[in-house]
Backbone as a chain_set.jsonl record, in Angstrom:
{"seq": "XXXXXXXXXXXXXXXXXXXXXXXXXXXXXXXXXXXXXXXXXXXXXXXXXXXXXXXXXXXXXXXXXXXXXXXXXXXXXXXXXXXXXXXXXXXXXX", "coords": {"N": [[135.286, 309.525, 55.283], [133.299, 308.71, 52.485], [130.159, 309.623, 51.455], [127.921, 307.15, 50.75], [125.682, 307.994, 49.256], [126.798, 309.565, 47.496], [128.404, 308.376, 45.499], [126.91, 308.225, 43.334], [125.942, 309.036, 40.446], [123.582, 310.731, 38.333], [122.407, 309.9, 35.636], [119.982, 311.288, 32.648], [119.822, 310.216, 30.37], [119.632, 307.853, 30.283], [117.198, 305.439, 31.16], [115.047, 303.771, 34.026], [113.173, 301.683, 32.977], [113.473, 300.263, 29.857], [112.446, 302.004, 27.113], [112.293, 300.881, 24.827], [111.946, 298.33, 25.307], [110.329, 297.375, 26.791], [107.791, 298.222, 25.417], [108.341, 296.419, 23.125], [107.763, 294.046, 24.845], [105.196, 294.808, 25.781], [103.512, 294.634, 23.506], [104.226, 291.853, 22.971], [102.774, 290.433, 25.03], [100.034, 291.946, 24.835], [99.617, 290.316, 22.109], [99.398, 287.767, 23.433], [97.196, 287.862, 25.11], [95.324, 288.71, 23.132], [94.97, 286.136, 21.929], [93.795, 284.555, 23.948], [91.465, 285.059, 23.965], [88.4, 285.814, 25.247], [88.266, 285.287, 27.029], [90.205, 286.707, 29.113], [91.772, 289.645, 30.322], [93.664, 292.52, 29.749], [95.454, 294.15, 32.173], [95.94, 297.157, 32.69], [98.453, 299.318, 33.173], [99.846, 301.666, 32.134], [98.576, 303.997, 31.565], [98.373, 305.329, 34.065], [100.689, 305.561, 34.678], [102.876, 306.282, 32.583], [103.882, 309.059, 31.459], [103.104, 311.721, 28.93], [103.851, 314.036, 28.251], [106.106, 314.009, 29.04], [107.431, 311.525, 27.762], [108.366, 309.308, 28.97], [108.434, 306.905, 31.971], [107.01, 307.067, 35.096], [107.789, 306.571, 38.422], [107.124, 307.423, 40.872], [105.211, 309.445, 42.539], [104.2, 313.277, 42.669], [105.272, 313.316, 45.355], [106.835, 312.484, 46.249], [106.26, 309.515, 46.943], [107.13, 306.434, 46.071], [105.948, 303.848, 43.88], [106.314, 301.445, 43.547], [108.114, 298.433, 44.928], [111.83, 297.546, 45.828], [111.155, 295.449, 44.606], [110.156, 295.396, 42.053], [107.714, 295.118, 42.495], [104.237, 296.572, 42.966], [104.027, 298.65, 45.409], [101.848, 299.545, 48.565], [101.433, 302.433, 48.209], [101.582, 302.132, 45.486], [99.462, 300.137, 44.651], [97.003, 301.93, 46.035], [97.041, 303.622, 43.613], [96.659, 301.827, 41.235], [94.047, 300.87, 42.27], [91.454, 301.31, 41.254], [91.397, 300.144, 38.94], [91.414, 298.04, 39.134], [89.227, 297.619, 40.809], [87.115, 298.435, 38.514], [87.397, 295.98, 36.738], [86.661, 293.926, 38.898], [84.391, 294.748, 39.073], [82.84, 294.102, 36.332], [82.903, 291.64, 36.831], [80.858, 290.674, 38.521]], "CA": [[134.737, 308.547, 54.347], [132.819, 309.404, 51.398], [128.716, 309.31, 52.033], [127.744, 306.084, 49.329], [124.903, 308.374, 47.788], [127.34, 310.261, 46.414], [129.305, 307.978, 44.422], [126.333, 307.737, 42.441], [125.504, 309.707, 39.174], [122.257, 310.778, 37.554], [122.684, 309.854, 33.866], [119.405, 311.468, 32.582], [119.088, 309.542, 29.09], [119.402, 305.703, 31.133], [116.001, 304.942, 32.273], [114.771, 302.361, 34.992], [112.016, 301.234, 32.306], [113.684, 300.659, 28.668], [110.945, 301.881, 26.133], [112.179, 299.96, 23.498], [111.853, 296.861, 25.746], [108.629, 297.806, 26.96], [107.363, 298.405, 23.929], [108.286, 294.231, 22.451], [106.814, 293.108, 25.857], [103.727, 294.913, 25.757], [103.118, 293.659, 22.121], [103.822, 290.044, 22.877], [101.39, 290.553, 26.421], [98.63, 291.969, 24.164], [99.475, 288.859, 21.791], [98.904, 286.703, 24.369], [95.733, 287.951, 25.863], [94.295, 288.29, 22.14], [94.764, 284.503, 21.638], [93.005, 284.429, 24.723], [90.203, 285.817, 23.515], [87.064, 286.826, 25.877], [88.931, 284.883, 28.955], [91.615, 287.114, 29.376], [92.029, 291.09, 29.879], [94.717, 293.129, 29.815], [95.578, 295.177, 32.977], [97.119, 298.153, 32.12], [98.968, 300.945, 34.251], [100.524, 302.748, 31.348], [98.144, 305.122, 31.983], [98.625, 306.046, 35.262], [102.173, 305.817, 35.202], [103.65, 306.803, 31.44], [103.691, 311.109, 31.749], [103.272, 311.494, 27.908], [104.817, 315.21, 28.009], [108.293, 314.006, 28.987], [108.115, 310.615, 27.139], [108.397, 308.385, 30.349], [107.254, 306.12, 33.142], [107.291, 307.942, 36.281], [107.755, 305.218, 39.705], [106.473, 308.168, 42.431], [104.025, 310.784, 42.589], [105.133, 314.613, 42.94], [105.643, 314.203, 46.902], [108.412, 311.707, 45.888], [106.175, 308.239, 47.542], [107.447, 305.083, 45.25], [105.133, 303.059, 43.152], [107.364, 299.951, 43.45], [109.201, 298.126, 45.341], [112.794, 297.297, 45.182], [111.661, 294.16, 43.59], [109.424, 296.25, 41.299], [106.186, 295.123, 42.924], [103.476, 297.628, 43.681], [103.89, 299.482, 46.689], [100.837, 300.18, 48.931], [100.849, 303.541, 47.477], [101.339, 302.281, 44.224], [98.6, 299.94, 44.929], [96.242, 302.854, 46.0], [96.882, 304.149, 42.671], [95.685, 301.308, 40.354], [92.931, 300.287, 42.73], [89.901, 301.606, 40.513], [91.6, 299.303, 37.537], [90.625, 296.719, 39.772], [87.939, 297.609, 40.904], [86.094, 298.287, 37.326], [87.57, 294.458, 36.965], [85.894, 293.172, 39.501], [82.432, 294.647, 38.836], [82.442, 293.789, 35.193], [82.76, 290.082, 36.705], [79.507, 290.584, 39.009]], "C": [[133.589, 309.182, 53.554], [131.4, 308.918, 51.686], [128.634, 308.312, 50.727], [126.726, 306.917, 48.818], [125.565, 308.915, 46.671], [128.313, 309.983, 45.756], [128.524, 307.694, 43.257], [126.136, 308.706, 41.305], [124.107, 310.135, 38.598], [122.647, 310.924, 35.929], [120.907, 309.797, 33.401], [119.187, 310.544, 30.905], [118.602, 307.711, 29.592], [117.913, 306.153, 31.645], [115.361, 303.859, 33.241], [114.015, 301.387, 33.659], [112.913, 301.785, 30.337], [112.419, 301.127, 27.457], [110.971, 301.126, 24.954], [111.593, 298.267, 23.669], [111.002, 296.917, 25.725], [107.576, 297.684, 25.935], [106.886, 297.129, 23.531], [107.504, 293.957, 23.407], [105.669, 293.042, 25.821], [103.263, 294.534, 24.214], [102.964, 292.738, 22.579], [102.584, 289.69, 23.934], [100.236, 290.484, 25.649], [98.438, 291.224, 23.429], [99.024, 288.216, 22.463], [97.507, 286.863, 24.855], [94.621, 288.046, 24.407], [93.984, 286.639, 21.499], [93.765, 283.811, 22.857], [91.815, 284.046, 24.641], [88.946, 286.207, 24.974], [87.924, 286.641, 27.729], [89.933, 285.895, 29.549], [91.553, 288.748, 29.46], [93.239, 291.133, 30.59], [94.75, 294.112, 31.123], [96.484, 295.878, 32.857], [97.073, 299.83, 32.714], [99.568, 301.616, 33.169], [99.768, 304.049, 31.541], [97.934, 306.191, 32.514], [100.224, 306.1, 35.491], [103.229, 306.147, 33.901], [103.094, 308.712, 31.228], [104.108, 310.818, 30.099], [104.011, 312.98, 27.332], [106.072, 314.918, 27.874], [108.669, 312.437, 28.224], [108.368, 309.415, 27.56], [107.798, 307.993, 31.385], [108.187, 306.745, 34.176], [106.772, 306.644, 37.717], [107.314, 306.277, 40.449], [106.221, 308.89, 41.694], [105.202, 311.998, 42.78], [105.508, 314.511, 44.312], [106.725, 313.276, 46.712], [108.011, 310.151, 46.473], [106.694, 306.86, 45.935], [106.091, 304.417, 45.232], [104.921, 301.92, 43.017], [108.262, 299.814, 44.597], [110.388, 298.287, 44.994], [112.45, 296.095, 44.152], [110.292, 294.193, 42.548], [107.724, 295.385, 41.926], [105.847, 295.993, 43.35], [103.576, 297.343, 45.066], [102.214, 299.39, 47.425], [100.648, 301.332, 48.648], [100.752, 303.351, 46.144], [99.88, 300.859, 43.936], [97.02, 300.603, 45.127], [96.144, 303.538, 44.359], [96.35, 303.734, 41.477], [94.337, 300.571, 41.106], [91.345, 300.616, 41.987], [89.912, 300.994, 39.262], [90.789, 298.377, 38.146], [89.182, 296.586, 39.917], [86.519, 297.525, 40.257], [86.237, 296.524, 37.105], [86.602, 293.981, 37.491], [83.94, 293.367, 39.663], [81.816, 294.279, 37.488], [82.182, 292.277, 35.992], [81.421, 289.739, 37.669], [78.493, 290.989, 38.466]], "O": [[132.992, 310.152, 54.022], [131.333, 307.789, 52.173], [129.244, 308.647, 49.711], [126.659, 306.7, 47.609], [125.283, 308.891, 45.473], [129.117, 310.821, 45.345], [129.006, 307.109, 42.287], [126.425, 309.712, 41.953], [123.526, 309.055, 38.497], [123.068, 311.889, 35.291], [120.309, 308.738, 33.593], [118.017, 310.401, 30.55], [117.732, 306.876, 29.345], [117.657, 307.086, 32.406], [115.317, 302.797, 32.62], [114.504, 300.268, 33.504], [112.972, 302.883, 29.782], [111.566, 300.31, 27.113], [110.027, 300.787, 24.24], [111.13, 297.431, 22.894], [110.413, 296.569, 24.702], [106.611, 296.919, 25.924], [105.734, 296.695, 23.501], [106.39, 293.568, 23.056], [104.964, 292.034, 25.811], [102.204, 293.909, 24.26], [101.814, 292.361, 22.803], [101.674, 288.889, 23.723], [99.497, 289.501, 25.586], [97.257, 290.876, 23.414], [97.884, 287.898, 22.126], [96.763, 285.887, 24.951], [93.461, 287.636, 24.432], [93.048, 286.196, 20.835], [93.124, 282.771, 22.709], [91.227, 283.052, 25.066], [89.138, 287.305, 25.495], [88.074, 287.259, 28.783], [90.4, 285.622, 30.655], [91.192, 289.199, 28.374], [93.754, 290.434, 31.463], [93.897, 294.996, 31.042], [97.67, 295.55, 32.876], [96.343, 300.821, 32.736], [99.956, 302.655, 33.703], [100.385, 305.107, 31.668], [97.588, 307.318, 32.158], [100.788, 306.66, 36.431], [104.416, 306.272, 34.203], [102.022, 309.215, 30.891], [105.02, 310.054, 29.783], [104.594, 313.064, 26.251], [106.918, 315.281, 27.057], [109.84, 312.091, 28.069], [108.585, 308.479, 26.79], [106.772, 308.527, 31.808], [109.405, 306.914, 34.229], [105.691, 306.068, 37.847], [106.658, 305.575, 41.218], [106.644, 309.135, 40.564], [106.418, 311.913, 42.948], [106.1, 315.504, 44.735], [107.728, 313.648, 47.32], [108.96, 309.377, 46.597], [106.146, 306.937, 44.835], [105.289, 304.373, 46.165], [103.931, 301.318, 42.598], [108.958, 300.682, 45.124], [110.573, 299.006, 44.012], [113.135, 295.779, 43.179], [109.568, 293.223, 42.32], [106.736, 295.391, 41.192], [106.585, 296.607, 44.121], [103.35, 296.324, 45.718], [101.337, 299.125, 46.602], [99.455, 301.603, 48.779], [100.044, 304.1, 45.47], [99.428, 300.834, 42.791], [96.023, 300.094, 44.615], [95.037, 303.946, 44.007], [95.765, 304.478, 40.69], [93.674, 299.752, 40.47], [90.294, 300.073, 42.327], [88.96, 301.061, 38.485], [89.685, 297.992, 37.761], [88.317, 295.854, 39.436], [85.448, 297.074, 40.662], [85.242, 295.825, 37.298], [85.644, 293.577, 36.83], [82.942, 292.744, 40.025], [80.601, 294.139, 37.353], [81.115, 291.746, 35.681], [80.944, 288.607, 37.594], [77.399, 290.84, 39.01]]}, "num_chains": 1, "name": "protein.A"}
């Protein structure tokens, strides 16, 4: 019997994360939080997780830990990784 990883494929142009989608969403998001106005910020991982050499959002680090769940929620490692977003967050509000 055939192992199931290997009925699978790597089709390198498909990405988990469409950028075109991405793209509209994060527009209408930053819409939304500018109608906001002062109440509202934007939390934003593009930073830590869009590699701007290759063009794409990268879900794990180089040792290969995931960023996300299956049900794309942060991980505890991917947790560890925006924890200083937060953290500036939460001291602007003290």
């Amino acid at each position: 019997m055939e192992e199931s990883w290997k009925r699978f494929t790597w089709v390198p142009e498909r990405e988990i994360v469409q950028v075109d989608t991405y793209k509209l969403a994060r527009f209408r998001t930053e819409s939304i939080v500018k109608k906001c106005g002062s109440k509202c910020e934007l939390i934003d991982y593009e930073p830590l997780l869009f590699n701007k050499t290759a063009g794409r959002f990268e879900f794990f680090d180089s040792k290969g830990f995931l960023y996300f769940t299956g049900a794309n929620h942060l991980s505890a490692h991917g947790m560890e990784l925006v924890r200083p977003i937060f953290t500036e967050l939460c001291n602007k509000l003290s």
